[in-house]
C-alpha positions as CSV (number, residue, x, y, z in Angstrom):
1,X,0.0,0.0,0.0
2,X,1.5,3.4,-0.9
3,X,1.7,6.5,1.4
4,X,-1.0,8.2,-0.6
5,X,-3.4,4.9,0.0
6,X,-2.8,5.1,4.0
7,X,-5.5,6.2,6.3
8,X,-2.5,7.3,8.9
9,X,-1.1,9.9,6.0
10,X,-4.7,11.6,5.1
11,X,-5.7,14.3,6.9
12,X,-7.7,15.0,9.9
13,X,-9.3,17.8,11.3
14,X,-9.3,18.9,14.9
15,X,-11.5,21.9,15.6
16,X,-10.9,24.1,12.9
17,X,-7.2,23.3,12.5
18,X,-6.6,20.2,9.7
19,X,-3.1,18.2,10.7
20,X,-1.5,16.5,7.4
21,X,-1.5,12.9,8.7
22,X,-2.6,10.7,11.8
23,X,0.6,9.6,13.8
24,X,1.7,12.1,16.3
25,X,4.0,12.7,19.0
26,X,2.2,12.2,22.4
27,X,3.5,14.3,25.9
28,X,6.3,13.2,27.3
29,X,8.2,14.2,30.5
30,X,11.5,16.2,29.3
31,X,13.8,17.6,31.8
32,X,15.0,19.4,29.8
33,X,13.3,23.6,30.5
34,X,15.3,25.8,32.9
35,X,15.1,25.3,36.3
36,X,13.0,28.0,36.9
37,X,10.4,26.8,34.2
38,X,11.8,28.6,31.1
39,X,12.3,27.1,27.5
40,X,15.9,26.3,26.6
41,X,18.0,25.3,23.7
42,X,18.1,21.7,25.0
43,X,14.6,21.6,25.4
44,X,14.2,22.8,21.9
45,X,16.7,20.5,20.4
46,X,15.2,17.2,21.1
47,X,11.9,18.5,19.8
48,X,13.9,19.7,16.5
49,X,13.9,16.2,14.4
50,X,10.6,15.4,15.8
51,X,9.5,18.2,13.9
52,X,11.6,18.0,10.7
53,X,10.5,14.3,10.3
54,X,7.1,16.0,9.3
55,X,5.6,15.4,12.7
56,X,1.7,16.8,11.9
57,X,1.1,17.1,15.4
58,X,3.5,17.8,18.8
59,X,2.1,17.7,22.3
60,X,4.2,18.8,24.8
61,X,5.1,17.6,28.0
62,X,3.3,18.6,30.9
63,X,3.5,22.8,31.3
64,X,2.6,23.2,34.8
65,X,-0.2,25.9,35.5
66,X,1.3,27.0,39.2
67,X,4.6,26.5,40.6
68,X,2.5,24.2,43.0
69,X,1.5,22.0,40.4
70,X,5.2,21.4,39.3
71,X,5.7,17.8,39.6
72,X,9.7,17.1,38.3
73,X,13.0,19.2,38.3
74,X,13.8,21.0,35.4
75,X,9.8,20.9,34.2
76,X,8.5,23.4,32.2
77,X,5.8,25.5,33.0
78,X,3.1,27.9,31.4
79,X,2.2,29.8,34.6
80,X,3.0,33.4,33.6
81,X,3.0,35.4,31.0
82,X,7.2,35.8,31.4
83,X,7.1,32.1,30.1
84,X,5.3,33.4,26.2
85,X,9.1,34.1,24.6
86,X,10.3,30.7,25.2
87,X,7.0,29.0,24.1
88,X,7.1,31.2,21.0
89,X,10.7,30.1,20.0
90,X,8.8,26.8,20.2
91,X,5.8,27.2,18.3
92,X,8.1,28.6,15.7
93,X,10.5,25.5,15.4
94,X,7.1,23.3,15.1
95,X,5.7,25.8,12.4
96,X,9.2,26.1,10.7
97,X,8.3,22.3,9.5
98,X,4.6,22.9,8.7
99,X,3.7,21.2,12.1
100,X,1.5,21.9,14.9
101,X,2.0,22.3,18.6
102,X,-0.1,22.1,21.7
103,X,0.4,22.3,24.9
104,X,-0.1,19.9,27.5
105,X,-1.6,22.2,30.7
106,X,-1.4,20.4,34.2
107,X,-1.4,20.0,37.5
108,X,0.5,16.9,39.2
109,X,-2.1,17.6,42.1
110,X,-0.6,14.8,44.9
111,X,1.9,12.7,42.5
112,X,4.8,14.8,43.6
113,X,7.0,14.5,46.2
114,X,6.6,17.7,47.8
115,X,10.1,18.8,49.8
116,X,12.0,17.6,46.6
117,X,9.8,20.3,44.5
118,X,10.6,22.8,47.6
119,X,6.6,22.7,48.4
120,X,5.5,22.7,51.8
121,X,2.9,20.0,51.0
122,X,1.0,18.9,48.1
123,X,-2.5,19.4,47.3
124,X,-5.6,16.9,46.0
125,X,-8.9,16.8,46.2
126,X,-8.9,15.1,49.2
127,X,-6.1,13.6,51.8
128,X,-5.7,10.6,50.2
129,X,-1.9,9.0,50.5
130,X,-0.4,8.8,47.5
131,X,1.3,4.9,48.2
132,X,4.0,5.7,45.0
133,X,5.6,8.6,46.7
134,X,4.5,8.6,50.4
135,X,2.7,12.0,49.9
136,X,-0.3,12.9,51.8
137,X,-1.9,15.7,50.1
138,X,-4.3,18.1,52.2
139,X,-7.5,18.9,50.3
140,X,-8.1,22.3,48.4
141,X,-10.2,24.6,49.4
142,X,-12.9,26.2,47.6
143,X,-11.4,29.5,47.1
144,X,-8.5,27.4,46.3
145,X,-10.1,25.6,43.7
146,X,-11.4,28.6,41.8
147,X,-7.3,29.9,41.7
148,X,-6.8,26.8,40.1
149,X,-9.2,26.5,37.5
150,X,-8.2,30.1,36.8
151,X,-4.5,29.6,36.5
152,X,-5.6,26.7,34.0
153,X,-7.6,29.7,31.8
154,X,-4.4,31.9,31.6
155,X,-1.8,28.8,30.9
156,X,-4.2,28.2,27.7
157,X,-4.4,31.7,27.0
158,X,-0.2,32.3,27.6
159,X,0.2,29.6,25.1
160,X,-2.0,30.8,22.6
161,X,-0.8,34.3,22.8
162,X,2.7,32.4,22.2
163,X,1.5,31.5,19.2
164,X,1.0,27.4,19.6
165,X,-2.3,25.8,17.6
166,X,-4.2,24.4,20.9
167,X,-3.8,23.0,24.8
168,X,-4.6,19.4,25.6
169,X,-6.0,19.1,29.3
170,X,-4.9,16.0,31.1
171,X,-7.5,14.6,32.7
172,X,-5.6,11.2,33.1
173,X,-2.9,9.1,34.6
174,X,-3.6,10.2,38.1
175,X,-3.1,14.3,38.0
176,X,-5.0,16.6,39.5
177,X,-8.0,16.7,37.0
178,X,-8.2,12.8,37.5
179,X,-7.7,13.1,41.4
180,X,-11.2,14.8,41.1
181,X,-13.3,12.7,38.7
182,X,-12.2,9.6,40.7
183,X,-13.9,8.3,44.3
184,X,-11.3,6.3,45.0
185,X,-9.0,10.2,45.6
186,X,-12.0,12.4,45.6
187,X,-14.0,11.8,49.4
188,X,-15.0,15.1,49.3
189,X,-18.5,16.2,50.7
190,X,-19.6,19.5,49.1
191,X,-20.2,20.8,45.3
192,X,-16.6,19.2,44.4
193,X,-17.2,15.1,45.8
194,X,-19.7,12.6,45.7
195,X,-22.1,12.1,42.4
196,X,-20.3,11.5,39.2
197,X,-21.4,15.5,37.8
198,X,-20.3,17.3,41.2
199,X,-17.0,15.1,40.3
200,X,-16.8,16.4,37.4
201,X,-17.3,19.8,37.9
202,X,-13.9,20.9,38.3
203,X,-12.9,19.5,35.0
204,X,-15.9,21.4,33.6
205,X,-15.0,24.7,35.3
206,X,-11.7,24.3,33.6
207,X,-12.9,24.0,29.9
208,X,-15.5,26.6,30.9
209,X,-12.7,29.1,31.7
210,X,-10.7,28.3,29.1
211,X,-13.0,28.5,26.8
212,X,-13.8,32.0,27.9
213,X,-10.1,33.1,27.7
214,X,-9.2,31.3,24.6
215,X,-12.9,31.4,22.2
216,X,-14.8,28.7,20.7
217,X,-12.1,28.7,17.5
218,X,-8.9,27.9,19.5
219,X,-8.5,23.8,19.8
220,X,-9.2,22.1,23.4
221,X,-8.4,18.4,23.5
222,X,-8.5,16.0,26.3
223,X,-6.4,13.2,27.8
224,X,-8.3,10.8,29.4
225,X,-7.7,7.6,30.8
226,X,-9.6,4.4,29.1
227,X,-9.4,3.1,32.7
228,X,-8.1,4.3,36.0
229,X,-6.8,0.7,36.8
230,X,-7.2,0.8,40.4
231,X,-7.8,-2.8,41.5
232,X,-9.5,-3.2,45.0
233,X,-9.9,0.6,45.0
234,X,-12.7,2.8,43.5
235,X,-11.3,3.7,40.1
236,X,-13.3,4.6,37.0
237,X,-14.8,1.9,34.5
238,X,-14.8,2.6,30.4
239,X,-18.6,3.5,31.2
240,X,-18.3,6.4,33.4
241,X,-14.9,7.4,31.7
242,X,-16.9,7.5,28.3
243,X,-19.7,9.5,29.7
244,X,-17.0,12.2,30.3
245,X,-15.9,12.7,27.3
246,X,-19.1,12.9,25.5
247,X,-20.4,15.6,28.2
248,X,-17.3,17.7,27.1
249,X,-17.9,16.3,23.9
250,X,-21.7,18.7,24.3
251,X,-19.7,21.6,25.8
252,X,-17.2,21.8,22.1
253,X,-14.6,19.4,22.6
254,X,-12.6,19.0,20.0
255,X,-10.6,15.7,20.3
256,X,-9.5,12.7,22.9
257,X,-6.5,11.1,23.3
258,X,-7.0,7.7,25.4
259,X,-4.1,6.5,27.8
260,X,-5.0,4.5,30.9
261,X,-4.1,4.7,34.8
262,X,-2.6,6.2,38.0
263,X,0.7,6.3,39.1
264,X,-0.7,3.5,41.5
265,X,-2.0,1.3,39.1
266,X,1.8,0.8,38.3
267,X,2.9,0.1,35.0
268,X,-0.2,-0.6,32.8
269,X,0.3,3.4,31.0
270,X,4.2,2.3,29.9
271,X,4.3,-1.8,29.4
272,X,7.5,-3.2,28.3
273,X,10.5,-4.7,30.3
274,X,11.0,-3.7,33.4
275,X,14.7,-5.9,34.1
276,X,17.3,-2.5,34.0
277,X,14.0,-0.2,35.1
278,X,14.6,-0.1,38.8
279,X,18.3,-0.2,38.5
280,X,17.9,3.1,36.6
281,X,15.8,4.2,38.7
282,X,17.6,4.1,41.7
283,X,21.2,5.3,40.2
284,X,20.3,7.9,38.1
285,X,16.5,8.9,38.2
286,X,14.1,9.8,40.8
287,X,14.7,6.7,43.2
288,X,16.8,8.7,45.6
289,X,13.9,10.8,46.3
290,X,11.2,8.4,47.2
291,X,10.6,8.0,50.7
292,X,12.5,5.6,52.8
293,X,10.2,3.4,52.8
294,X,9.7,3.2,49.1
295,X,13.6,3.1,48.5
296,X,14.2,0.6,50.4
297,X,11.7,-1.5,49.3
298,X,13.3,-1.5,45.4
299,X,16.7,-1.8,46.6
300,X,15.4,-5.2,48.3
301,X,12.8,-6.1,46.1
302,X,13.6,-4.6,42.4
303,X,14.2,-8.0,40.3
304,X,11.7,-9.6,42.0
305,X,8.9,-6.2,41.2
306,X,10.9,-6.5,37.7
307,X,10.3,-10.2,37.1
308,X,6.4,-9.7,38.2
309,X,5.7,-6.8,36.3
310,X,7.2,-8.7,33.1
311,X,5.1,-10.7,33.2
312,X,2.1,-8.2,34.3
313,X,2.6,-5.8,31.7
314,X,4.9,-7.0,28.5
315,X,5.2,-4.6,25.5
316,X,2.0,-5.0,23.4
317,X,1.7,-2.2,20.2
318,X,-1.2,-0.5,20.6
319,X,-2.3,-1.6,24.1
320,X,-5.2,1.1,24.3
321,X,-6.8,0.3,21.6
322,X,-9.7,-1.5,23.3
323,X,-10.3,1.6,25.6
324,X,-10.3,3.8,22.5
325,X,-12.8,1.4,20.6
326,X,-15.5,2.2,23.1
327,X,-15.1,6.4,22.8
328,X,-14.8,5.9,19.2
329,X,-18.5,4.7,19.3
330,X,-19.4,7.2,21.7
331,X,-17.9,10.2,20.3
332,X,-18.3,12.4,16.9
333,X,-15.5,13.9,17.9
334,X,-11.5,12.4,16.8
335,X,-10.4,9.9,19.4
336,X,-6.3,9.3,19.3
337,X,-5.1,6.2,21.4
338,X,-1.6,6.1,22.8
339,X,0.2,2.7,23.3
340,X,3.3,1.3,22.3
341,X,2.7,2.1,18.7
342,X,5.5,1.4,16.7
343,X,5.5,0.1,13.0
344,X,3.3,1.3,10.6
345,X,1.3,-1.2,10.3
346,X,0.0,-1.8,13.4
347,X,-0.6,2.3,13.2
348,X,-2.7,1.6,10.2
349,X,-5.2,-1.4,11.2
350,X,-5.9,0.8,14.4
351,X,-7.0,3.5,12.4
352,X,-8.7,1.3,9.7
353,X,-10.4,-0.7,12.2
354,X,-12.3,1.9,13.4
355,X,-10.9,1.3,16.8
356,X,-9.4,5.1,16.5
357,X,-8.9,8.2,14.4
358,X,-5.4,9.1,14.8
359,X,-2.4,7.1,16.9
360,X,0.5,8.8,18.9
361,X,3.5,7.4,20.1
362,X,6.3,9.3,22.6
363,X,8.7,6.1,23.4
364,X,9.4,5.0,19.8
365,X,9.8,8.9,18.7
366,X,12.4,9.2,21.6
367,X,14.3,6.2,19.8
368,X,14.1,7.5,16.4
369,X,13.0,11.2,16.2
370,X,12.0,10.8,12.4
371,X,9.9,8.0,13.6
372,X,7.0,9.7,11.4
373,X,8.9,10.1,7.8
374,X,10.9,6.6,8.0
375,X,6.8,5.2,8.9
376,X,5.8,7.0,5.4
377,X,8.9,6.3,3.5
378,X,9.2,2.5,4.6
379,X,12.6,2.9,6.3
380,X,13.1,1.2,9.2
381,X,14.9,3.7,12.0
382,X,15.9,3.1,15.6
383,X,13.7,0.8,16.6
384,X,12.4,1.3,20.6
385,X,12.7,-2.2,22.1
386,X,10.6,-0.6,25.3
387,X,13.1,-1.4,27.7
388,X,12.0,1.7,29.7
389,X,15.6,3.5,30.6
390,X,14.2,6.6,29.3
391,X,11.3,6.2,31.9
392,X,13.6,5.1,34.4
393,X,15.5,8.6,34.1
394,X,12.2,10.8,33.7
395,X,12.6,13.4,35.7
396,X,16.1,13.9,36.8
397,X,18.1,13.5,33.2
398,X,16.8,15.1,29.7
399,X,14.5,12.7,28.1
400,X,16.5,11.0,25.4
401,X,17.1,7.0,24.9
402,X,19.6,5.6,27.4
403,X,19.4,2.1,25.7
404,X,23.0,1.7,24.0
405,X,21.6,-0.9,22.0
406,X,19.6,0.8,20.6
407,X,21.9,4.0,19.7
408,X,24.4,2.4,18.5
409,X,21.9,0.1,15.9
């Protein structure tokens, strides 16, 4: 089948704006943006090829919308207007290769660990413990909650003044947004906590606002999970997860990008091998943060945890798929699924299937940057092997792939 005969290579419209092709390049954490928040050459250069490869569409990694929302060193961040010269510079290199860019706006809510981030404490919906990083959040208050959704409006509105083509939301793996719509981390008792639309509201009163800030013409997409993945604890089903996205859906939606789970549901959002994981983890990534607890439990247990979750969650292409079959019949609206694509193929009967409108991939793009033109040209690049080292290394070094294997080809 030739380029021109390929579902993945026609066009699709989100909103208003129509991207050139279906395979994009999903957020990922970077490490990569000043300390302080602000774009940087590095940051810049690893989204370079990505975007020379012909990349239609770039999402970036989380911006954080208040400083209290930050959840990794070196994160960067959309929280005030001093941040809309950097994001320019990067809305430029994205339009310098005919591509598009939106941003990712976010809140890590209680998956941080707080003293690392220089925060007092951590904030949730309610004062659930988070068991990943040993935080316990305190609840937000009401006035709280209104700063929130407002700082939300003005990261939309900073990176549209900076000239990118939409935000995504995240609504998914665990953040703030997610912290709300689930019972298992939402216990609260007034407007915020309880029935499924007071649990929803603060989601709502976030498109709301940024709808008001940004107009009815600037694209607003979602990412949602298929399924929180919370066994034994009250996590959302594909039912109740679906009925969210087609009540944004009425509000003027524009797309969905399907992922699944909390930082607690372990490693169903990421798959792969986990045998070099925790050893990564530990020496050069976050693993020196986690509390005591937590530490010493992978320096005892990590083969055995990397044996188990082997087994648990091995690399599958397109793992997602299923969730996004059931929004695709829900929805008018495009529904992207993220999960372990990598060949074109496999990129091609999702989207011919039905079971999706558009794929994205952030993994296989950090192994081979022109992941999108060697897919349309037939060339096989770097291939990711999904052994997780650039996971392993999220948040402390840039994002890049620290599999030598793979590098070296």
């Amino acid at each position: 089948m030739s380029p021109d005969q390929r579902l993945l290579f026609s066009p699709l419209s989100i909103g208003k704006l129509t991207l050139k092709g279906r395979l994009y390049k999903t957020a990922t954490s970077e490490t990569r943006a000043s300390e302080d928040g602000f774009v940087t050459d590095e940051l810049l250069a690893f989204y370079e090829p990505i975007a020379a490869a012909g990349t239609p569409l770039i999402v970036t990694g989380n911006l954080y919308v208040t400083v209290a929302g930050k959840s990794t060193y070196r994160m960067c961040g959309a929280d005030n207007p001093d941040k809309i010269p950097g994001l320019a510079r990067w809305a430029d290199l994205v339009h310098s290769h005919n591509g598009a860019l939106f941003g990712q706006i976010n809140h890590c809510g209680r998956q941080v660990m707080a003293r690392a981030m220089g925060l007092t404490s951590a904030v949730s919906a309610s004062d659930v413990r988070e068991k990943v990083m040993g935080t316990k959040p305190r609840p937000l208050s009401t006035s709280e909650i209104k700063d929130t959704v407002a700082a939300y409006a003005q990261s939309a509105e900073i990176c549209q003044k900076a000239g990118f083509d939409g935000v995504q939301l995240h609504a998914g793996h665990g953040y703030l947004v997610n912290q709300f719509l689930t019972p298992y981390t939402n216990r609260r008792t007034d407007a915020y906590g309880g029935s499924f639309m007071k649990r929803l509201r603060f989601l709502l009163e976030i498109y709301w606002a940024v709808r008001e800030r940004c107009g009815a013409d600037f694209p607003v997409i979602l990412k949602l999970n298929g399924a929180d993945a919370l066994p034994g604890r009250h996590g959302l089903s594909g039912p109740e997860l679906t009925n969210v996205a087609r009540i944004l859906e009425s509000e003027g939606l524009d797309a969905v990008e399907i992922t699944v789970g909390h930082y607690e549901s372990g490693f169903p959002m990421i798959r792969g091998t986990f045998d070099e994981f925790f050893k990564g983890l530990m020496e050069e990534g976050i693993g020196g943060q986690l509390p005591w607890l937590q530490r010493t439990g992978v320096k005892a247990f990590g083969p055995a945890m990397a044996a188990g979750f082997n087994l648990l969650w091995p690399p599958r292409e397109g793992f997602n798929l299923a969730h996004a079959a059931r929004f695709k019949k829900a929805l008018n609206i495009p529904v992207i699924c993220v999960g372990g694509f990598l060949s074109g193929d496999a990129m091609e009967d999702a989207i011919r299937s039905g079971r999706c409108d558009a794929v994205s991939s952030a993994r296989a793009m950090i192994a081979d940057p022109q992941l999108f033109r060697h897919v349309r040209e037939g060339v096989k690049g770097p291939q990711c092997d999904f052994c997780n080292a650039c996971i392993a290394r999220a948040g402390r070094l840039p994002v890049d792939c620290y599999n030598k294997k793979v590098k070296e080809g």
